[in-house]
C-alpha positions as CSV (number, residue, x, y, z in Angstrom):
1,X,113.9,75.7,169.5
2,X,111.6,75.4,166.4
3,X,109.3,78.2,165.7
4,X,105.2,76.5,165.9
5,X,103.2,76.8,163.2
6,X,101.1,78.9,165.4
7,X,103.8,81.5,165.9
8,X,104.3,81.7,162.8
9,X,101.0,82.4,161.4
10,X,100.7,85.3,164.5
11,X,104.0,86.6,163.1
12,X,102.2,87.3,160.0
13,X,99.1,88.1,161.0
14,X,99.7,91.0,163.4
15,X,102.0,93.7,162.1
16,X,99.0,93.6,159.2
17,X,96.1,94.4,161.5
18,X,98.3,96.9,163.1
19,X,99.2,98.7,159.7
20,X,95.5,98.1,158.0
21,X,93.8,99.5,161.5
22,X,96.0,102.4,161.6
23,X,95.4,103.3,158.1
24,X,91.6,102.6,158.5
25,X,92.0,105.2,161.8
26,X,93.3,107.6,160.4
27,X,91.0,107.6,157.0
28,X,87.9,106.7,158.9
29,X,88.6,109.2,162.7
30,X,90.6,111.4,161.8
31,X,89.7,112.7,158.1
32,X,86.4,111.2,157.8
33,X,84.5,111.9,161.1
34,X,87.2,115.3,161.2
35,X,87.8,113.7,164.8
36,X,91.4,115.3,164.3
37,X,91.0,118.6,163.2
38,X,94.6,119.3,162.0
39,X,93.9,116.5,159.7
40,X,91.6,119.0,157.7
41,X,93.6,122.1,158.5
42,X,96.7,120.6,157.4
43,X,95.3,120.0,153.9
44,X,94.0,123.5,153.9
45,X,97.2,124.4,154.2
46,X,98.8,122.3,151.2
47,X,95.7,122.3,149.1
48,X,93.9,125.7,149.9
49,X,90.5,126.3,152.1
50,X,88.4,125.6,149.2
51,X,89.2,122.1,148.5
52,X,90.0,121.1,152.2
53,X,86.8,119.8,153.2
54,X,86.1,117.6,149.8
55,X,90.4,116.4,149.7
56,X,90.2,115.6,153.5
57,X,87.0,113.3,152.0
58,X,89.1,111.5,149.6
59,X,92.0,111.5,151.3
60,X,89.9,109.8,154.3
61,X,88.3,107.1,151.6
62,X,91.7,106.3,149.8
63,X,93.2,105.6,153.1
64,X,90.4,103.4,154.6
65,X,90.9,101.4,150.9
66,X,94.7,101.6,152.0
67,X,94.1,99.8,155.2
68,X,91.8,97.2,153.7
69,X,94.0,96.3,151.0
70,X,96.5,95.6,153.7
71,X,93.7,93.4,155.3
72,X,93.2,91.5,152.2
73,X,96.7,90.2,151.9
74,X,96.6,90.8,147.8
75,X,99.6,92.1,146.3
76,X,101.6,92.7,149.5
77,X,104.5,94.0,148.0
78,X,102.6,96.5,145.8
79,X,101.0,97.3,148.7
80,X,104.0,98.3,150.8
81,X,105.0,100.4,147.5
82,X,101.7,102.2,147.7
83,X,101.8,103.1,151.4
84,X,105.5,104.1,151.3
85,X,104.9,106.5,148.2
86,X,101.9,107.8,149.9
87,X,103.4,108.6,153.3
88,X,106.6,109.8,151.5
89,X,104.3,112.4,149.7
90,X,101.9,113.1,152.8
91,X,105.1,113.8,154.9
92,X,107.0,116.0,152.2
93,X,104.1,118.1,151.7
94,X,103.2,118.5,155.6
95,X,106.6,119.5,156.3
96,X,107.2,122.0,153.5
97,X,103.3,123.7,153.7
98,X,102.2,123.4,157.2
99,X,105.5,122.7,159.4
100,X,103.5,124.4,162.0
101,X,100.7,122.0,162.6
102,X,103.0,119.2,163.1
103,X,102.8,118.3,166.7
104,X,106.7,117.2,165.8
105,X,108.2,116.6,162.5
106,X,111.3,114.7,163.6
107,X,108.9,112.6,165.4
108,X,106.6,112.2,162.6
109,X,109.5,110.7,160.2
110,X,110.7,108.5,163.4
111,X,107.3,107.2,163.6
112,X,106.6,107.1,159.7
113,X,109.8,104.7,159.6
114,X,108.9,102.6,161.8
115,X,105.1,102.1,160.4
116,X,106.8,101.7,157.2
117,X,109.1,98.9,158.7
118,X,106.5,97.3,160.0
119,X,104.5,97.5,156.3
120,X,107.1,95.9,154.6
121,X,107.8,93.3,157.4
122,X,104.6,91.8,156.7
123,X,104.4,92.4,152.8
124,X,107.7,90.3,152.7
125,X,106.4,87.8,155.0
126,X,103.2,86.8,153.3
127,X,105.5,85.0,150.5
128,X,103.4,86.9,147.8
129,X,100.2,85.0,148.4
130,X,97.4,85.9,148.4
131,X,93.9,84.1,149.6
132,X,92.8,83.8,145.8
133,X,96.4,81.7,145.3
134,X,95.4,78.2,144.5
135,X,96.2,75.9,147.5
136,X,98.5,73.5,145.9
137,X,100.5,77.1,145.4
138,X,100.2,78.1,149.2
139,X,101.9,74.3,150.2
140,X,105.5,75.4,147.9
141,X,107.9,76.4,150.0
């Protein structure tokens, strides 16, 4: 049975709002709004108390860009690249400074893989267009 056009575009579509709103969560709740406390005190923990409040900050803001460059479909692939480095780096650090505030560190990779399958799924499924591709480029197969 052929695949509709509809289907198609929803096959696209979702796994990026579900990878941009996580990232834009996590940025925005969690480090922004310090709705998730072990957010901040985990950075404490890899960066020291007196940068914890201000790297939560940025941390928060890159991450919220994170999720809307998902969003905006540009440069998927660089993209993926970005969030796998950064939750490569985010994971190493939490597990070697602050193993403790993990609610589960096996769990965290589980879940981290999966997010990050889901990432590239839809960075490799966008065909590397972008909406500023011309349209005459969008109709090649």
């Amino acid at each position: 049975m052929p695949v509709s056009a509809a289907t198609l575009r929803l096959s696209h579509l979702i796994p990026r709002l579900v990878v941009g709103a996580v990232w834009i969560f996590h940025g925005l709740y969690s480090k922004l709004l310090d709705g998730i406390p072990r957010h901040r005190m985990i950075v404490a923990r890899v960066l020291g108390e007196e940068f914890a409040e201000v790297a939560t900050v940025v941390v928060g803001l890159l991450e919220v860009l994170l999720g809307l460059w998902v969003l905006s479909r540009m440069l998927p692939r660089a993209c993926a690249v970005v969030q796998t480095l950064a939750l490569l780096a985010m994971n190493s650090l939490e597990i070697a400074r602050a193993p403790d505030l993990l609610v589960s560190a096996p769990g965290m990779l589980l879940l981290n893989a999966g997010f990050l399958a889901l990432a590239w799924y839809g960075a490799t499924r966008s065909r590397g267009l972008s909406r500023a591709s011309p349209p005459a480029a969008r109709r090649r197969p």
